[in-house]
Each structure stands twice: as structure tokens, then as C-alpha cells.
C-alpha positions in Angstrom: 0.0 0.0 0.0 1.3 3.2 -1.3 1.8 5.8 2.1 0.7 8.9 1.9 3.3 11.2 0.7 3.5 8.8 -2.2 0.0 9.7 -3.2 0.2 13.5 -2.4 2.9 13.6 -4.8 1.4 11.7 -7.5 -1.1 14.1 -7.0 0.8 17.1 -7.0 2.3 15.7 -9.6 -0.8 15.7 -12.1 -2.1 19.1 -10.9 1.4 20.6 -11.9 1.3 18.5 -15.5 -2.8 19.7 -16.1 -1.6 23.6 -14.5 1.4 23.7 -17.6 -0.8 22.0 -20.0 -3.7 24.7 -19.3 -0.9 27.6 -19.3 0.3 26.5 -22.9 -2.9 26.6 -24.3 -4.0 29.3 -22.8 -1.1 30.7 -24.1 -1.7 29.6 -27.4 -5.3 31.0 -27.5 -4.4 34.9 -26.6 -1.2 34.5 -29.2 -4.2 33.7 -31.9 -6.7 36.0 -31.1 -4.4 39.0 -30.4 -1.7 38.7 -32.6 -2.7 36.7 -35.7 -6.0 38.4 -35.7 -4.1 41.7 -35.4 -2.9 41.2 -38.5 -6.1 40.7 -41.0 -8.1 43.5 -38.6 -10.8 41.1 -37.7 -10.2 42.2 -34.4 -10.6 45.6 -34.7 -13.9 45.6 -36.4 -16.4 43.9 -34.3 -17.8 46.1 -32.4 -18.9 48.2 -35.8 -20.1 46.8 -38.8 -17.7 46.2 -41.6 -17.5 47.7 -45.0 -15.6 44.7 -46.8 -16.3 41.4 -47.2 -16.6 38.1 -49.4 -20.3 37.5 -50.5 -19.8 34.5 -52.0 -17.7 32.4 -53.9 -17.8 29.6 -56.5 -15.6 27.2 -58.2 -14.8 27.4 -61.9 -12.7 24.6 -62.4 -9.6 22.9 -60.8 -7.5 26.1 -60.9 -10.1 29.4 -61.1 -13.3 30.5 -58.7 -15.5 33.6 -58.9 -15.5 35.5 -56.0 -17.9 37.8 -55.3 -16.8 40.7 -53.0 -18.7 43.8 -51.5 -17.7 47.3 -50.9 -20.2 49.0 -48.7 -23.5 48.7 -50.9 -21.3 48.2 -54.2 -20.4 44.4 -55.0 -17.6 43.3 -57.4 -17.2 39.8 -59.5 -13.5 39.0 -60.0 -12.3 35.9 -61.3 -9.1 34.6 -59.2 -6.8 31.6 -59.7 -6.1 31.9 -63.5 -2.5 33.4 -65.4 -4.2 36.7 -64.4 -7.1 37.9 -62.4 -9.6 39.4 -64.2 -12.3 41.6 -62.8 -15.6 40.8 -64.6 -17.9 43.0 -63.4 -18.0 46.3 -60.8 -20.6 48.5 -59.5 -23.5 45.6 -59.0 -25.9 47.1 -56.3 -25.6 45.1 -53.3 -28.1 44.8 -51.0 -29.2 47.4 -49.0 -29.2 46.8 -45.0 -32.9 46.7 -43.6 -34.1 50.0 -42.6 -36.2 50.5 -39.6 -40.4 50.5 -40.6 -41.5 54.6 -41.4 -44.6 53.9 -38.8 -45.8 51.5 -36.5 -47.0 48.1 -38.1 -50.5 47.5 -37.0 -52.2 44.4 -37.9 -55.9 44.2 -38.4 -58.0 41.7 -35.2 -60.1 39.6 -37.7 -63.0 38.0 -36.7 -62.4 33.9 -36.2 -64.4 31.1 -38.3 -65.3 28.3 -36.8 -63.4 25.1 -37.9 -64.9 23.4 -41.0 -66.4 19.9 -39.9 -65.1 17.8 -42.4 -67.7 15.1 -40.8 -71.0 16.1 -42.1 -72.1 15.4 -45.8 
């Protein structure tokens, strides 16, 4: 039978392993977030919307995809992956962001039917 500083240090032992083990990736996670984030400007731009972004994208073939980017309201189809990227199209209107309602939506009380009895005939 093991005595007991042989199991307080097996224990102390595992705390101190799971203690450095949540110290590297906590480590790891704030290095991600804060500096590789940094980088791109994610991180500066969330609390306020963002004026650039990918709409959408689609494959072309094994080498080339459209992209679809947008620019405020304006939206621009480039073609990416090829000897040269080509812009195909600028100036689409992009959507507009819902505005709020001019008044107060107000929906009508209607009178209710009874149910149709589908038992009768």
C-alpha cells in the first residue's frame, strides 16, 4: 500500500502537468486572437459593422473561382486563380441593410371562423 506522501505527490504531480498543460494553451489562444488576428483587422472591427467582405464564392474549375466581394453597398465579381485575375464586373448594387419601418406596423384583429367539420355530408 502506497503511504501517503507517495499519493500526495502523484497528485501534486498531475495538478502541476494539467496547470502547464492549461498555461500553454492558454497561451496559445491569446497569441491567436491577439496577434494573428491583429494582422487581417478582424479584431478591430467587431464592435462596428464592416464595410468589406466576401459575399460569395464559386468554383470554376480545378484552378479558377469567382468571388464575389462587397464594398459598402457596391459588389464586385472578379475571377481569381487563373495566369491573371480578371475583374468581370463592378458596381453591381448590393443589397441594402434593412431599414427600420417609417410607422408602427399595426395588424388588423379579424373575426375567427369556426373550424370546418369535415364530418358532415
Amino acid at each position: 500500500m502506497p503511504s501517503m506522501t507517495d499519493t500526495d505527490s502523484i497528485i501534486l504531480g498531475v495538478a502541476a502537468f494539467l496547470f502547464a498543460f492549461a498555461l500553454i494553451a492558454l497561451t496559445a489562444w491569446a497569441f491567436k486572437t491577439f496577434v494573428l488576428t491583429g494582422r487581417s483587422g478582424t479584431s478591430q472591427l467587431r464592435g462596428r459593422d464592416r464595410r468589406l467582405g466576401v459575399v460569395e464564392t464559386a468554383p470554376v474549375d480545378a484552378h479558377r473561382k469567382l468571388i464575389l466581394i462587397r464594398r459598402d453597398t457596391v459588389e464586385h465579381l472578379i475571377m481569381t486563380g487563373g495566369p491573371v485575375d480578371v475583374l468581370i464586373e463592378t458596381g453591381i448594387e448590393g443589397q441594402r441593410p434593412l431599414e427600420p419601418p417609417l410607422e408602427d406596423v399595426i395588424i388588423a384583429h379579424a373575426e375567427t371562423r369556426p373550424a370546418p367539420d369535415f364530418g358532415k355530408s
